[in-house]
Structures are given as structure tokens and as C-alpha cells.
N, C-alpha and C positions, 0 to 999 in steps of 0.2 A: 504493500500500500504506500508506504512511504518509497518507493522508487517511480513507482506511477504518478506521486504527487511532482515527487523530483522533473522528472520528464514532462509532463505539463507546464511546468514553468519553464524549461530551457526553453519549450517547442514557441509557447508567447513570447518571449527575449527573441527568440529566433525571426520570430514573422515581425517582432516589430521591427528590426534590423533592416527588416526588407523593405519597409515602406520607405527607407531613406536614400530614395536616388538623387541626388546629390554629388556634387562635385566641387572642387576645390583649385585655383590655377595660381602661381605667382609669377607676375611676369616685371623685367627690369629693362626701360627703355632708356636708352643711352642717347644723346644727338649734340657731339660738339655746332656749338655757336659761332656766327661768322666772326663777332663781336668780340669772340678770345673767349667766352665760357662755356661752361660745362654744364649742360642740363640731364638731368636724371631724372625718370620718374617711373617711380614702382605702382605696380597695380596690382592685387590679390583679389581675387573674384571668386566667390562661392553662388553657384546656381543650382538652386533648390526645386527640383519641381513634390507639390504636395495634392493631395485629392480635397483635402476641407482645409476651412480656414481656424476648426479645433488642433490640426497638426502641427501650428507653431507656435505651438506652447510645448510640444517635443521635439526639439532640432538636432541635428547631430554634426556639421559639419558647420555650419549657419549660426551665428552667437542669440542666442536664447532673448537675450533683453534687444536688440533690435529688433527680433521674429514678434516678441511683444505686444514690443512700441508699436509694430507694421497692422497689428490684428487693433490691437484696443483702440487707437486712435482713428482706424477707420480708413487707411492714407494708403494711395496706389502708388507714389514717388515722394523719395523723402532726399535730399542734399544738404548736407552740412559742410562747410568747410573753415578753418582755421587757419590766416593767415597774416607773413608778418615780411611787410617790403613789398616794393611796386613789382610789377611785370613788366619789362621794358619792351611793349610791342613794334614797335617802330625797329628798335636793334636787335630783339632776339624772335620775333616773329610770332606765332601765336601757340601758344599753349596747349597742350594733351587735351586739360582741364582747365575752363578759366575760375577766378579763385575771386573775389573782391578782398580787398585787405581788412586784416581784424577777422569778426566771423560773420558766417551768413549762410542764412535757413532760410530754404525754398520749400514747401511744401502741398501736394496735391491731394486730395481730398477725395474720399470715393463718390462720385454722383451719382452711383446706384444704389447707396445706402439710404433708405428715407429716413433715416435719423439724423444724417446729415443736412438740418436746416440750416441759413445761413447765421444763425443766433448760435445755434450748437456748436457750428465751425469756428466761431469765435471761440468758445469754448474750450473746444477740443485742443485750438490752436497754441492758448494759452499754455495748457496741462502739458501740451509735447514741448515748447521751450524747455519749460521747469525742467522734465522728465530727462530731455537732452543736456539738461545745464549739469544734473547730477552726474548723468553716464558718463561727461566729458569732461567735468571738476573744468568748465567755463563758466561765464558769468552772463547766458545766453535767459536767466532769467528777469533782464532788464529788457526784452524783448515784450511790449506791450503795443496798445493800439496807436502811442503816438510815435513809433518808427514805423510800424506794418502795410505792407498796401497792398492790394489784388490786379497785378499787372495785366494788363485785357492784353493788348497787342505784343509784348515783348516775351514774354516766356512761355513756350510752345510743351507740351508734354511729350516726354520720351515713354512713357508706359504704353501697353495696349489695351485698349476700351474699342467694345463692339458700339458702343455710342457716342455719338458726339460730347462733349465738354468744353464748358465757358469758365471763365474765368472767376467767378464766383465761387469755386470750389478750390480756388491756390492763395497762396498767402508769401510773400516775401519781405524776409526782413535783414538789417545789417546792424552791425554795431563798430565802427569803423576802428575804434581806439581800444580793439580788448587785444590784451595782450596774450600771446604763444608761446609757450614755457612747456618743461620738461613733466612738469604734473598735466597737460592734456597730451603727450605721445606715451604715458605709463596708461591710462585706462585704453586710451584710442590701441597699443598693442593686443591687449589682455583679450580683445574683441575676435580675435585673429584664433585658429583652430591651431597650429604651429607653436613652441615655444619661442621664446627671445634668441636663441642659438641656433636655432634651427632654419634652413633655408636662409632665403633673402631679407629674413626679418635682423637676421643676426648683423647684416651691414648698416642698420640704422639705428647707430651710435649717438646718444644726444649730443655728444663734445665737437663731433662732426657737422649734426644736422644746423645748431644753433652758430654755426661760425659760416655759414653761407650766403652770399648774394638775395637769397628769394627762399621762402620755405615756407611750405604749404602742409595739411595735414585736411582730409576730405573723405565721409562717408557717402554713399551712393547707392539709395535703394530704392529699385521701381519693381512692379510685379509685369509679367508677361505671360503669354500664351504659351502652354506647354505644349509639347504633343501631344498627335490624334488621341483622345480619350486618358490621358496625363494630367487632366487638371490644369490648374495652373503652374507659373513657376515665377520665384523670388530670386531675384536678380541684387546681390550684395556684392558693392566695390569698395573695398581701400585703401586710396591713393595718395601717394607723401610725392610732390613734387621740389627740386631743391636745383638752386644753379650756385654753379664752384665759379669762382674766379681764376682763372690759371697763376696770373701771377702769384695768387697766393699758395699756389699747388709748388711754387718754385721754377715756372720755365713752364715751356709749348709743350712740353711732355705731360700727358698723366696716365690712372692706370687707377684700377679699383683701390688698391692699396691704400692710393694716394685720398682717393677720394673719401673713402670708411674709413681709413684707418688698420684696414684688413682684409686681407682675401676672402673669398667662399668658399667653405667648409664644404657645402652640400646642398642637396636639395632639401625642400621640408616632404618629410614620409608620408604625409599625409595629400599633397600635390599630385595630382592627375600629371602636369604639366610645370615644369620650369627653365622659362630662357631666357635669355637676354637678348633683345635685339638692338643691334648699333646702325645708327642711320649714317651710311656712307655717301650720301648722296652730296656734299660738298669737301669730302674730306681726302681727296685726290694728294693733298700735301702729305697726308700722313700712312704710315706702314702700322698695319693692327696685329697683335701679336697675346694669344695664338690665333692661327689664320680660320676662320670660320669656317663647322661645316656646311656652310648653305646660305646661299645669297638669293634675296629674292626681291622681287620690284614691285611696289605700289603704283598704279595708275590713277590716281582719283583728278577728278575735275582738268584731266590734261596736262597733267605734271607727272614725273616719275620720280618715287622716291627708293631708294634701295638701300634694303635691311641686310644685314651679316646677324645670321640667328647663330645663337649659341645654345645648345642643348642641355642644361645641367645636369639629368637625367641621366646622358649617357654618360659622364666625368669618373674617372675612378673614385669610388667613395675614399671619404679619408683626407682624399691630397687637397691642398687649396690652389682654386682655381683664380687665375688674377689677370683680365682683360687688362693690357697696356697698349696706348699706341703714340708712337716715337714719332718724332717731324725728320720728312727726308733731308738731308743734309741740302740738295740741290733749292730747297723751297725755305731754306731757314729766313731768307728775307722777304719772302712772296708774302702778302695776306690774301686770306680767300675774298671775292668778290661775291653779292647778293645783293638783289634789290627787296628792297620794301614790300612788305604785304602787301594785300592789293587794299586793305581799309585800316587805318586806326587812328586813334584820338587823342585830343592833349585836353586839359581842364585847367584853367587857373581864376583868379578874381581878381578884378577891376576897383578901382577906385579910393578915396582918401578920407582919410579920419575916421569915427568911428559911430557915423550916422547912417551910412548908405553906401551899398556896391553894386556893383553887377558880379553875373557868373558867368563864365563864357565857355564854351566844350566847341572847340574846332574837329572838325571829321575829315581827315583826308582820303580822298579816293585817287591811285595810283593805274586804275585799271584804264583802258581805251574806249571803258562804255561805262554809262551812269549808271549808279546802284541805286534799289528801295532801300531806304536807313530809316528804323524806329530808333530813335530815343527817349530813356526815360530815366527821368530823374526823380529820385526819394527825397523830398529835402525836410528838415527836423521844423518842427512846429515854432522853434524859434527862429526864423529865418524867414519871415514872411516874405513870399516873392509877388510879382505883377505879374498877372495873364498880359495886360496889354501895351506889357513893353518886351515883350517875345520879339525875337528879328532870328533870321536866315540872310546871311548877308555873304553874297560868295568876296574873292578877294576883290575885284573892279569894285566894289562900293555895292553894286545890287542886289536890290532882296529879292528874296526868291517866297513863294509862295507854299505852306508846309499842306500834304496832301489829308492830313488828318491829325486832329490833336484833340484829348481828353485828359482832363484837366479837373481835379476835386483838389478844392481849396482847402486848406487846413485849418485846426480850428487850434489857442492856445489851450497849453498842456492835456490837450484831448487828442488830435489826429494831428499827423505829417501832411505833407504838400505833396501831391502826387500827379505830372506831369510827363505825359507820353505825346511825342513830335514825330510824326511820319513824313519824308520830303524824298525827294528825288534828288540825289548827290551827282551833280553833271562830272563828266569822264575828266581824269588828272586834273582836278583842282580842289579846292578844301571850301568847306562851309562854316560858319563860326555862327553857331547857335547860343543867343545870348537872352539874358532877363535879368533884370532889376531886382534888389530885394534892400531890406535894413533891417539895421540892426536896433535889436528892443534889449530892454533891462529886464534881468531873470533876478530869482530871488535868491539870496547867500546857498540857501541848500540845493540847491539850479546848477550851480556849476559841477563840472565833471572834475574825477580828483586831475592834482597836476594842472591846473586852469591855467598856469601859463599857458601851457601849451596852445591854449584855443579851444575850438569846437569843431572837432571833425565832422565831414558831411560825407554821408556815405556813397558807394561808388554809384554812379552813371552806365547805364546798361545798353548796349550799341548793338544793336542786331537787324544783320543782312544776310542772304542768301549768296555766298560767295562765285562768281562765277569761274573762277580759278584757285586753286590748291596750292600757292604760291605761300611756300615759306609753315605752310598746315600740316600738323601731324596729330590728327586724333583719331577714335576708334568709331567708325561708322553708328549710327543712332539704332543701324537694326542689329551690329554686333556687340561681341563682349568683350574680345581678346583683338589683340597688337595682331593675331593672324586673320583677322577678319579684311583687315585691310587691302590683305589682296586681292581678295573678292569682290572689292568696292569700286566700281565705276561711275557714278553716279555722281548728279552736283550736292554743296553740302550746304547743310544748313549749320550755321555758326552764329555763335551769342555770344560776342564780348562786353566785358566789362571795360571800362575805364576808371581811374580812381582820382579824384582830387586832390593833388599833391601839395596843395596851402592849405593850413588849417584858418578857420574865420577867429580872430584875436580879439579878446574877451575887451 
């Protein structure tokens, strides 16, 4: 009797073992900058397909308190990210992931839930800051209705819905000035199925990541369609983007070593998949050592870009593996040549004393043919701005006429300023979109700490449908992994941010 009972329970452990198809990937994307830097950026992807939405609250390879957060909040796409230093788009082109600096929570909303009223969503929206603010030991619960706004035109959904959705069911917010420290990449690891030493998680050293040009830390979770009679399936990314300066590496030489502080041990045991792919595709000056087994070409939007995959997988366990590439003696004075993205933006403010400025976001377009450009700006409740000193003004002095603008005025210590500009950006020239605002007296407990500093205004959102893949490397919106890319031929659709490089002085 007691052995029948015994067998009973292993045969349960056994079948529930089974319902966990799932998978796990780490991948490490390397692409020297024309600029002299060094961009790296890791991706860990766990793609869960489950049959009800009672089974994430059982995960097995997928971190438990995300699978959660994903059920009880009701959310089809959830984006966090954590960041500290601008993105230099103009010199290093455009990003895997774009990032806004400080943090920032985008979040979609299920539209087939009827409990999702828009009074609930408030709600809801609220309880996931907090809930996010603990997971992350960030300060994402100063995330209330006077930063938050419902982007109609600029933020498109990457999840799958067999229904339409409006933008009443998303929510985005930033907090421009929180700072990125080593207590948010200790919870943001613990998230991860791998230990700290194991695979690629073992080369993200704090001593390393916190001494870099750009460093980013970003969770990534939409739901998709599984296969035929699969259910659905959970789609979990996270992604540390970080850029080295060479000089500080010591010289035109570097080499993983150089850049963690150590080799690769190995892969994580638990990874279906891990490689590293290095983007060759302007790096003619330099000799890659060891010599890749496999090179393979991206075509997207009319550009070729060409990867060197490294397998870790196949590496002899044990030995450390250490990607270096050496500058040919013949190129030691040569710098690589590249043009400019085909879009991006600059942000500064205008004007004197400390009763009234203007804010200005110039857009350049580099391409032969004019681009649609939304922008949109969050601006904080204290910064009251003018609807009708808005100008589109290209450089000859003329204004140009914006093709759609929505516009919810803010109210004090209640709601932000919430402004979206659609216009037609004519071919190689720039647009300097500008507006009026002043400055008001807040009260002693108003200011943010460190009030020297000012009052950060959080980033400016620039989103066009790219008609070329000039200087672009990210992972197609219907893939998941760096190998999806090859598959992708198709035009892209891209969402940058810009970020406000002066703070407003109290």
C-alpha cells in the first residue's frame, strides 16, 4: 500500500513536469562603434507556452513573481527599464532596445478582460508600480497620475490580440532622475533560472557594468500565440545593454577579458541555446580571434549586416573562452567611416531668467525621402506649457503644418501635460518643434532631493516607420532571438526615445 501510494505521487510530479514546455536562450551581442566604442548587449529569453492562465502560478523555467505580476494585474505587455547616461544616436546609431534614462514603465492592459474598466486600470496600474518598485528595490512607486499618460499615436503593441486595441488600455510613465545602482542588478539577476557563475550571467560584474559609457538594465514581457492547440505562450526578456569606451579599455584592442573582467567559463545548463554574435559588418580594420564558426548576413530594410556566431555550447567545458579582436597593423591610422541614421533628435531649452522658456526637440531626417514623425512629449505638471505657441519650423525660417496633434492639458499637482505632434519631416533637412512654457513656485516639500540639480523632464518619444536599416540592429517584433534576424526582410517599425539633456533650474 505504501508503495502504490509512493508511485502515485512520483506519476503526479511526473505529469506535472510535463506540462512545462518551456524554454530558456542566452544570447550576447557584441557591435564595435564607429565612434571608438564598444556596445554589448545580452539578452536571456524564456518562452513559456501554458494551456490556462491558473499555470502561472506554477513556473518552472519563467521567474514565479513576474508569471504573477503577468496573471493578477491582468497585462498582455509589461516593459521596465533602468537607466543611467544618454544614448548617443547621432554617433552610435540606434539601439537593440531603446531605454529612456532613469526608469520607465510601459504597460498594456488586457481589453478582453471586462474587469478591466478604465477606473480599474487606474487601479491596477497603480498596485503594479508598487508591486514593480519592490521586485526591483527602485523607487518606481512615485509613479502616480501626475507623470502617467495613455499615448494614443506613439506606442504601438508588440503582443498578439485577435482584437483590435486603443489606447485606453496602456499606460506610460518615466521618472527621469532615479538613480541605477548595484541593489537593482542583485534582485533584477535572482529573476534569471541560471546562477550568478553560470553562463553569461557570470560576465556581469557590477565593478565592470557601473564604470561604463551607457548602462541599461530592462525586463520584457508580452504574451503571444502559441501553437496549433498550445495555448498561449509568455514571452520573458532580460536585457543589460552597456557601451565601453576603448580608450578606457587601454588602446583599439579589446577582448571579453577586457571588457568583464573575465573570460567564459561556460554555458548556463539550463540554456537550450548560447552564443554570441559579433556584428562584422564595419569592422574590416580589425582581425577576430578565435575565428568564428559561422558567419551569416542580415538583410533587413536593404542593408546587410553580418554576424560571426559563436556557439558556447559547443566550447570545451571547463576552459575559458575569451572573444578578442586586434586592429591590423596596416589600419592602425585609418578610422572607420559611417553615416548617420536615417532619423534622430536633439532636445534643449531656450530662454533667460527664471520666469519663462521655451523647449525645443529638433528631428533630423538624413534619408532622400520625407518620413511620418509622431512626437510626444510627457511634461510634469509643473511646467505648464502653450498649445498655441507650438511651431514646426524647418531651417529656411518656414512653418510647416503638423498633420495631427492631441493634446490634454495638465492640471496642478493632479495630471502631467500630455502632447502628441504628427508632421511630415521633408527629405535631409531637420524640423525644430518648439513650445512655450514657465516657470511656477512649488512648495518646500515640491522639490526633488539634490534640487540643485533642477527638475528633470522626462524623455520625448520619436516614432517613425524606418524606411532603411541604416546603422539598426534589433530583433524583428514577430521574433525573439538575434537568429530571427535572418529571416527578417521586411520594413521596421522603430520607436525612439530622445532624452532632455538640461535639466529646468529651480
Amino acid at each position: 500500500m505504501l508503495f502504490w501510494v509512493f508511485f502515485v505521487l512520483i506519476s503526479a510530479k511526473l505529469a506535472s513536469c510535463a506540462e512545462y514546455r518551456d524554454e530558456f536562450h542566452e544570447e550576447l551581442f557584441i557591435k564595435p562603434l564607429v565612434s571608438g566604442h564598444i556596445n554589448t548587449f545580452f539578452q536571456f529569453t524564456t518562452k513559456w507556452q501554458y494551456n490556462n492562465r491558473e499555470n502561472l502560478h506554477h513556473t518552472h523555467l519563467a521567474p514565479r513573481s513576474l508569471a504573477e505580476i503577468f496573471h493578477v494585474y491582468s497585462l498582455r505587455e509589461l516593459h521596465v527599464s533602468l537607466t543611467n547616461v544618454l544614448w548617443r544616436y547621432e554617433n552610435w546609431g540606434y539601439p537593440v532596445i531603446d531605454a529612456a534614462p532613469g526608469a520607465e514603465v510601459l504597460a498594456w492592459f488586457d481589453a478582453q478582460d471586462v474587469r478591466n474598466t478604465p477606473e480599474k486600470i487606474d487601479e491596477q496600474w497603480k498596485n503594479l508600480v508598487a508591486t514593480l518598485s519592490g521586485l526591483l528595490c527602485a523607487s518606481l512607486g512615485f509613479i502616480d497620475d501626475t507623470n502617467t499618460v495613455q499615448p494614443h499615436f506613439t506606442i504601438r503593441p508588440q503582443f498578439y490580440s485577435s482584437v483590435q486595441v486603443n489606447s485606453s488600455f496602456v499606460r506610460y510613465s518615466t521618472l527621469p532622475h532615479e538613480v541605477v545602482c548595484t541593489e537593482n542588478l542583485t534582485p533584477w539577476k535572482k529573476l534569471l533560472p541560471c546562477g550568478h557563475s553560470e553562463g553569461f550571467l557570470s560576465l556581469l560584474n557590477s565593478n565592470h557594468i557601473y564604470a561604463t559609457n551607457y548602462h541599461s538594465l530592462g525586463i520584457h514581457v508580452r504574451q503571444l500565440k502559441g501553437g496549433k492547440g498550445s495555448g498561449e505562450m509568455l514571452e520573458i526578456k532580460q536585457t543589460v545593454n552597456l557601451v565601453y569606451d576603448q580608450i578606457l579599455l587601454g588602446g583599439q584592442d579589446w577582448s571579453v577579458r577586457k571588457l568583464f573582467g573575465q573570460g567564459l567559463a561556460g554555458s548556463c545548463p539550463l540554456a537550450e541555446s548560447s552564443k554570441i554574435f559579433l556584428d562584422m559588418t564595419h569592422s574590416q580594420h580589425l582581425d577576430f580571434t578565435p575565428v568564428p564558426e559561422a558567419v551569416q548576413t542580415s538583410r533587413r530594410g536593404g542593408i546587410d549586416t553580418i554576424f560571426a556566431v559563436y556557439d558556447i555550447k559547443k566550447e570545451v567545458p571547463g576552459r575559458m573562452f575569451n572573444l578578442a579582436a586586434i586592429r591590423k597593423v596596416e589600419t592602425k591610422n585609418i578610422l572607420p567611416l559611417s553615416s548617420p541614421p536615417p532619423l534622430y533628435a536633439r532636445r534643449y531649452i531656450l530662454g533667460i531668467g527664471q520666469e519663462r522658456g521655451r523647449i525645443v526637440t529638433k528631428v533630423t531626417n538624413t534619408h532622400w525621402s520625407e518620413l511620418n514623425v509622431i512626437v510626444q512629449e510627457n511634461i510634469p505638471w509643473f511646467v505648464p506649457i502653450y498649445l498655441h505657441t507650438l511651431t514646426l519650423r524647418l531651417p529656411s525660417g518656414q512653418l510647416i503644418k503638423p498633420s495631427a496633434v492631441k493634446y490634454i492639458p495638465g492640471q496642478q499637482r493632479r495630471r502631467a501635460y500630455h502632447l502628441e505632434v504628427a508632421f511630415k519631416l521633408p527629405a535631409r533637412t531637420s524640423v525644430e518643434m518648439s513650445f512655450h512654457f514657465d516657470y511656477i513656485f512649488l512648495k518646500w516639500q515640491e522639490y526633488p532631493p539634490d534640487a540643485n540639480h533642477g527638475h528633470y523632464l522626462g524623455s520625448a518619444i520619436v516614432a517613425a516607420q524606418l524606411p532603411v536599416a541604416r546603422n539598426f540592429t534589433g530583433v524583428p517584433v514577430d521574433g525573439s532571438l538575434f537568429v530571427d534576424n535572418y529571416r527578417a526582410k521586411m520594413n521596421i517599425n522603430v520607436y525612439r526615445e530622445i532624452v532632455l539633456e538640461e535639466a529646468l533650474k529651480p
